[in-house]
C-alpha positions as CSV (number, residue, x, y, z in Angstrom):
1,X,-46.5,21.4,-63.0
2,X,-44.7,18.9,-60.7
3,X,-45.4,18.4,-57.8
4,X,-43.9,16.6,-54.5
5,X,-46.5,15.8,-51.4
6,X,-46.7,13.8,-48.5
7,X,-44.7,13.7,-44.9
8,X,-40.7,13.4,-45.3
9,X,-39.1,10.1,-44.4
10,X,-36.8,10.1,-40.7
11,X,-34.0,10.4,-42.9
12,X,-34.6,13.5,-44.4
13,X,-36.0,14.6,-41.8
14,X,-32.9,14.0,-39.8
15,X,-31.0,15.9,-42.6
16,X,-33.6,19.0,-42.1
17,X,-33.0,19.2,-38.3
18,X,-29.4,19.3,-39.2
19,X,-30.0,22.4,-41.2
20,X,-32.0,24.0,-38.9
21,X,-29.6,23.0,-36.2
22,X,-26.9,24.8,-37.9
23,X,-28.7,27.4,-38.6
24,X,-30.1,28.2,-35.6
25,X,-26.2,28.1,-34.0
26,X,-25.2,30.3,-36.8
27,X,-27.8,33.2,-35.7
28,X,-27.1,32.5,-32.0
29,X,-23.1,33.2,-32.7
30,X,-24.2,36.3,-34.1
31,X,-26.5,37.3,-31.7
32,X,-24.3,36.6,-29.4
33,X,-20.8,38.8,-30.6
34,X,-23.2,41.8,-31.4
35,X,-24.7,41.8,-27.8
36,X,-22.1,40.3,-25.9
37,X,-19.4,44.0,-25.8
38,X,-21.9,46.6,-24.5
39,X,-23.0,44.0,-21.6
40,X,-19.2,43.2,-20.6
41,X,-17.5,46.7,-20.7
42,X,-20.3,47.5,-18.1
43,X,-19.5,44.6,-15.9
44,X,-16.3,45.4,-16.0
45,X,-16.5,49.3,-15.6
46,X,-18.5,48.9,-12.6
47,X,-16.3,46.1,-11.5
48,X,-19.2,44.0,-10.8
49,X,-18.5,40.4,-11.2
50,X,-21.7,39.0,-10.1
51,X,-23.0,40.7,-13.5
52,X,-20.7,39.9,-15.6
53,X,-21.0,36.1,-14.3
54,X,-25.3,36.2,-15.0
55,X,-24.2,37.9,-18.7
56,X,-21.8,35.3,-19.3
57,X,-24.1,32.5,-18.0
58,X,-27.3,33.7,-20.1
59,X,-25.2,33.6,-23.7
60,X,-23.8,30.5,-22.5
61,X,-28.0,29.4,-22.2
62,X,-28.2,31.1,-25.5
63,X,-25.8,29.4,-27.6
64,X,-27.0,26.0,-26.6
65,X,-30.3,26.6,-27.3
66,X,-30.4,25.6,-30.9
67,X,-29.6,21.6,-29.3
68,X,-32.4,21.6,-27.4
69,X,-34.4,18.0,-28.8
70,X,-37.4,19.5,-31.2
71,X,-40.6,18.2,-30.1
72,X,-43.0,16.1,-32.0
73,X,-45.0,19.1,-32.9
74,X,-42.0,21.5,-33.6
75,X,-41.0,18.9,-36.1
76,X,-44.4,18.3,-37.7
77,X,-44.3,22.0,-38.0
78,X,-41.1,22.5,-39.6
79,X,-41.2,19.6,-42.2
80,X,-42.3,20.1,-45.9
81,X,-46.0,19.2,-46.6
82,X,-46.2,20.0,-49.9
83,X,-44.1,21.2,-52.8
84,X,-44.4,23.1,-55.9
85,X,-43.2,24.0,-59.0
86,X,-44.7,25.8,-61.6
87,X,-43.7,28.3,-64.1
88,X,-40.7,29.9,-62.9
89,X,-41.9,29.8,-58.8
90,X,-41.5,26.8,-56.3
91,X,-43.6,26.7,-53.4
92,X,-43.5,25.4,-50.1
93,X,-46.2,24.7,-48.1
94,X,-44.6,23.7,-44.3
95,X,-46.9,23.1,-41.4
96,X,-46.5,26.7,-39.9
97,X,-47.4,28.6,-43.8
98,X,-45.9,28.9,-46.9
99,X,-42.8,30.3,-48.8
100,X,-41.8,31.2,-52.6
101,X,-39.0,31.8,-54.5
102,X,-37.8,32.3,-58.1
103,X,-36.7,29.0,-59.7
104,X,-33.8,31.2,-61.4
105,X,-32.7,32.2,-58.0
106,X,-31.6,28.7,-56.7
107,X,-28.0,28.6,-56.3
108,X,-27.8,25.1,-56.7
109,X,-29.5,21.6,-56.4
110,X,-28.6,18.7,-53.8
111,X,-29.3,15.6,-54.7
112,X,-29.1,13.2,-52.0
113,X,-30.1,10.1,-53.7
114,X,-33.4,9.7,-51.5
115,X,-34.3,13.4,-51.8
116,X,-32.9,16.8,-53.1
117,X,-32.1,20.3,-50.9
118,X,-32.7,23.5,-53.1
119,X,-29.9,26.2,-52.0
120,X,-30.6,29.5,-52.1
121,X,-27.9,32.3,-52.0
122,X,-27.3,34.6,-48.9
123,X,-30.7,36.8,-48.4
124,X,-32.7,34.2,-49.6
125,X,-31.8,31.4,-47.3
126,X,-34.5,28.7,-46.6
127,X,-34.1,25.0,-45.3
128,X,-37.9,24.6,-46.5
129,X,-36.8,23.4,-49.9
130,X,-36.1,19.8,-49.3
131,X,-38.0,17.2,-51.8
132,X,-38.0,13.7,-51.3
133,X,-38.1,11.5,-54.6
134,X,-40.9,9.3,-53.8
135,X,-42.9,11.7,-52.5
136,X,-43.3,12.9,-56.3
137,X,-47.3,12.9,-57.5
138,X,-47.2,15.0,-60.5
139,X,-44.4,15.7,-62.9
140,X,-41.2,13.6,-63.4
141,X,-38.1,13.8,-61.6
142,X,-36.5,14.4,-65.4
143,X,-38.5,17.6,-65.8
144,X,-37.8,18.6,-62.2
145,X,-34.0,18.5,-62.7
146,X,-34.3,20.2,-66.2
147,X,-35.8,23.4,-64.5
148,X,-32.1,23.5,-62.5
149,X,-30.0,22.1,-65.7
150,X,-26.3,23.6,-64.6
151,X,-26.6,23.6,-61.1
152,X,-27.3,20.3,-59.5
153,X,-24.7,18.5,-57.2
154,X,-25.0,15.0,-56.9
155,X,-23.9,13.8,-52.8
């Protein structure tokens, strides 16, 4: 079993808000092409500009959101408490609950130099995933990069 536990450094932390940042901006891009035609085409039918100035206006809010600063708490909450990997699962146990996946199913291993980001393909996505080196307390780093042997990128 090896095992990584502890609170994540400001550095890596900084790296995980990053990730989320981007992540968030990716879904509110989306979001925002997939809702934006249907609320425009009736602005513009009914020729009422006022509308389509308040729709414009609210995905404007919307895309921005994801820049908003993360509180304390929402940080606490989003950082990586604890770890695991055992068998063929890794675990991650965040401040809000858990998540699993397959080890087999990473798509590839970052390593950082101070910590390492576990990628996961489309569908499977998760910035939970991010272990810092010397937050190790069971297992050696050796073993841990044997179990992703093939896929690990060096940064």
């Amino acid at each position: 079993m090896i095992e990584f536990k502890g609170n994540i450094s400001k550095s890596t932390l900084k790296h995980l808000v990053k990730k989320h940042r981007f992540f968030g901006l990716t879904l509110s891009i989306i979001t925002t092409f997939v809702m934006l035609p249907m609320p425009i085409c009736i602005a513009l039918y009914s020729k009422s500009f006022f509308l389509l100035n308040i729709v414009c206006s609210v995905l404007l809010l919307f895309l921005l959101l994801p820049f908003r600063p993360f509180t304390k708490g929402e940080l606490d909450k989003m950082s990586p408490k604890k770890i695991t990997l055992e068998d063929e699962y890794i675990v991650a146990i965040i401040g809000y609950g858990s998540e699993f996946r397959l080890i087999d199913e990473a798509k590839e291993l970052r390593d950082y130099g101070a910590f390492y980001e576990i990628v996961f393909p489309v569908g499977k996505v998760s910035n939970n995933f991010i272990c810092q080196k010397n937050l190790l307390v069971s297992g050696t780093l050796e073993k841990f990069e044997a179990k992703f042997k093939g896929k690990i990128v060096r940064k």
